[in-house]
C-alpha positions as CSV (number, residue, x, y, z in Angstrom):
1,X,5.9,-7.8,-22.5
2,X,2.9,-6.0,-20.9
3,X,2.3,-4.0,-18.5
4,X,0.5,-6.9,-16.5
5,X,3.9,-8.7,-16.0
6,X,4.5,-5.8,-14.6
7,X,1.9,-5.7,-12.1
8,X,-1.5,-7.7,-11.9
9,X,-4.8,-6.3,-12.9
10,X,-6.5,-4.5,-10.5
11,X,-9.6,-7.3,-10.6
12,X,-7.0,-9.5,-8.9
13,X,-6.0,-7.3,-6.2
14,X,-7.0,-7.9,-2.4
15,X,-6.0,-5.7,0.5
16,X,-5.4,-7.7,3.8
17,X,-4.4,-6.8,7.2
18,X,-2.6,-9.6,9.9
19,X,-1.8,-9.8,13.3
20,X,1.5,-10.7,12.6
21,X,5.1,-10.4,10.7
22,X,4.9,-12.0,7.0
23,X,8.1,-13.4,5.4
24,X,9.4,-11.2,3.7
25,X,10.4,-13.3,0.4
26,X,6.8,-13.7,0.2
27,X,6.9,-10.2,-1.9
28,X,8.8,-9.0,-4.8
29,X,9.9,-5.6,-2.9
30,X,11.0,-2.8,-5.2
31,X,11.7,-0.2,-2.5
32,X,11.6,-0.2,0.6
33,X,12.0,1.8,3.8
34,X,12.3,1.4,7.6
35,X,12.1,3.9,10.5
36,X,12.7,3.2,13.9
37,X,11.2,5.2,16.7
38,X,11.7,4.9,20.4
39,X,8.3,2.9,20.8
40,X,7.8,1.2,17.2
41,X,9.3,0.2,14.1
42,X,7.8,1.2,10.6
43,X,8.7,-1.0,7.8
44,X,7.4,0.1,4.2
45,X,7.4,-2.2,0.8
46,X,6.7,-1.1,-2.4
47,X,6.0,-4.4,-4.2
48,X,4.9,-5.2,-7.4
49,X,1.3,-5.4,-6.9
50,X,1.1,-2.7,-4.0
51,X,2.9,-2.4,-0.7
52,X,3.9,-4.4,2.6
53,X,3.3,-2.4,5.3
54,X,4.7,-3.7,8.9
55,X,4.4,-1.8,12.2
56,X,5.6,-3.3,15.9
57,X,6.5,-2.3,18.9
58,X,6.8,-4.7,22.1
59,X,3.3,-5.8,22.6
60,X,1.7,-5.8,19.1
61,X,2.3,-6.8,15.4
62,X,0.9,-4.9,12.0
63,X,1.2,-6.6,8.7
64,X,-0.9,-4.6,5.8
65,X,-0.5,-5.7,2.3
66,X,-2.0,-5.1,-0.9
67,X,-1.2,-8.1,-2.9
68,X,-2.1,-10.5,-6.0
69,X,-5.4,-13.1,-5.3
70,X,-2.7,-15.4,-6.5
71,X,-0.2,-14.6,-3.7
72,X,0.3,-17.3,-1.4
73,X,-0.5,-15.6,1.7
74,X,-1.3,-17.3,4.9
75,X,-4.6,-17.0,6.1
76,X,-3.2,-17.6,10.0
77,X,-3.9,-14.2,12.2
78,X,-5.8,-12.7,9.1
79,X,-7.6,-9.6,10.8
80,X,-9.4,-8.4,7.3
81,X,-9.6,-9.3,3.8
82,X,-11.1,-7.3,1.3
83,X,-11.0,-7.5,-2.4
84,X,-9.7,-4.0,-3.7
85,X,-13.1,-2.9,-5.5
86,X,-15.0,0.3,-5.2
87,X,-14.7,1.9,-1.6
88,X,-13.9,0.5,1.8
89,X,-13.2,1.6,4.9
90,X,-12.9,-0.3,8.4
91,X,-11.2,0.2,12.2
92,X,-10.0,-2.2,14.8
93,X,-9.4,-1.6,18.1
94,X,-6.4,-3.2,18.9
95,X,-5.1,-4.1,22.4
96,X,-2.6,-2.3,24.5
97,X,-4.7,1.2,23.4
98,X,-3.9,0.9,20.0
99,X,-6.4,2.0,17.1
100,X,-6.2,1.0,13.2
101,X,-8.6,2.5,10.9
102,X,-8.2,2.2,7.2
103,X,-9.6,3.2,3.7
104,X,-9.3,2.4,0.2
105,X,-10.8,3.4,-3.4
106,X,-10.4,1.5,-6.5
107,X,-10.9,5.3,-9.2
108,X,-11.1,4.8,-13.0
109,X,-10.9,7.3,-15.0
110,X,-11.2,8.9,-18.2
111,X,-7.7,9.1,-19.3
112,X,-6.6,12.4,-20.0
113,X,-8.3,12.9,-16.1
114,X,-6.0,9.5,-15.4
115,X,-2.9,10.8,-17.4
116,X,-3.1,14.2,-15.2
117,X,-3.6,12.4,-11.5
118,X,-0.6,10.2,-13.1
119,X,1.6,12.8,-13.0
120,X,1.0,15.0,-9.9
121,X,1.6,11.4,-7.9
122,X,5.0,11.7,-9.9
123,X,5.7,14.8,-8.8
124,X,4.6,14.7,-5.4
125,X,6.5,11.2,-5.2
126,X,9.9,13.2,-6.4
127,X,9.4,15.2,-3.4
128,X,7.9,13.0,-0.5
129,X,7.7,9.8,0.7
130,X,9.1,6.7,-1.2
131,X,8.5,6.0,-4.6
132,X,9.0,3.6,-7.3
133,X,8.7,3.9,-10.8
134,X,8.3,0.7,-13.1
135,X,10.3,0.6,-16.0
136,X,7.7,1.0,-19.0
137,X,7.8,-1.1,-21.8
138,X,9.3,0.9,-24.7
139,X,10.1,4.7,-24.7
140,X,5.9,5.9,-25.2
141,X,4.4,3.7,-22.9
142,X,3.1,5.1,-19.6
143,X,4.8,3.2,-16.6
144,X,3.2,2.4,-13.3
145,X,3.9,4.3,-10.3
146,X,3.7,3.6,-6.2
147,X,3.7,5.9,-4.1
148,X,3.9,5.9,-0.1
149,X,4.1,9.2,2.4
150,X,4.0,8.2,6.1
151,X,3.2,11.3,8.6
152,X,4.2,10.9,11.9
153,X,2.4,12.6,15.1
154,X,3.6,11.5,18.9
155,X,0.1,9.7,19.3
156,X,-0.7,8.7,15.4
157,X,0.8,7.7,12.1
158,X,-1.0,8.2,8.6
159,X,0.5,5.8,5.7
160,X,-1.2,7.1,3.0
161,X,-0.3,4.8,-0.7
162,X,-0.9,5.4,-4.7
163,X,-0.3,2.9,-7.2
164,X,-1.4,3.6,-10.6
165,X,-2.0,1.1,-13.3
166,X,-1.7,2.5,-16.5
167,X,-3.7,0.0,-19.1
168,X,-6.8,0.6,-16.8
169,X,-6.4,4.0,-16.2
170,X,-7.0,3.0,-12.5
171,X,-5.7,4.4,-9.7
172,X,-5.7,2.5,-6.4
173,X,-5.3,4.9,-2.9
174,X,-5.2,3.7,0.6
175,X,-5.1,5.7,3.8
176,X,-4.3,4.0,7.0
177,X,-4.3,5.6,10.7
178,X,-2.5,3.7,13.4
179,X,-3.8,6.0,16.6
180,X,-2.7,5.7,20.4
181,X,-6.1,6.2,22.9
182,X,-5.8,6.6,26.6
């Protein structure tokens, strides 16, 4: 078995963003997370090719998801759609005084650099935020990590995500600020 049955390549990876909830048996989840405020809910997914992000409250509805090309998303309420190459950022103003702004970056590396980021996402995952970590395929193999931390502020909240994938030496990071304004 390969570390691709694990998770897909990065090549096939796209990081979307909807105006609306998004079954959840639509995603392999492999941890998971939910926090309830007094004026939204926060639900995080680790999944096997990324994370399910979903944030509501009464007016509005977040879905961000980085998934498989091959996933059979819907393309109803579909706010952006980016393939997961090279660096990206982009911000909505969302109704009911709501900003979104978002960044990723697709980083190879050489791999001892690789091996090294590898492990301080470990670490920092052991201490913070949620964290799964795939199963490798026999005892020397290097498995692939997710990582999500969520800070929380009375008028923002940063989800900032890491997954690594190992037979690329890639790392893919994403940084997302859901901001009140006035």
């Amino acid at each position: 078995m390969s570390v691709f049955s694990l998770r897909p390549r990065v090549a096939d990876l796209v990081f979307q963003l909807y105006a609306r909830p998004l079954h959840p048996e639509l995603f392999e989840t492999l941890a998971f997370r939910k926090i309830q405020r007094e004026d939204y809910e926060l639900t995080v997914r680790i999944t096997r090719s990324g994370h399910v992000f979903t944030w509501q409250n009464r007016h509005l509805f977040l879905t961000e998801v980085t998934a498989a090309r091959s996933d059979p998303l819907p393309a109803k309420r579909l706010l952006l759609s980016y393939r997961m190459r090279g660096e990206r950022s982009d911000k909505l103003t969302c109704m009911r005084g709501l900003n979104y702004q978002t960044s990723f970056q697709v980083e190879v590396l050489p791999p001892e650099v690789y091996y090294h980021v590898h492990d301080e996402i470990l670490a920092d995952g052991n201490k913070r935020g949620l964290l799964h970590n795939f199963q490798p395929n026999h005892r020397l193999s290097l498995a692939p990590l997710g990582h999500v931390s969520v800070e929380a502020g009375p008028e923002f909240l940063v989800l900032s995500a890491f997954h690594t994938f190992p037979e690329e030496h890639t790392v893919v990071k994403s940084q997302s600020l859901l901001e009140r304004t006035r």
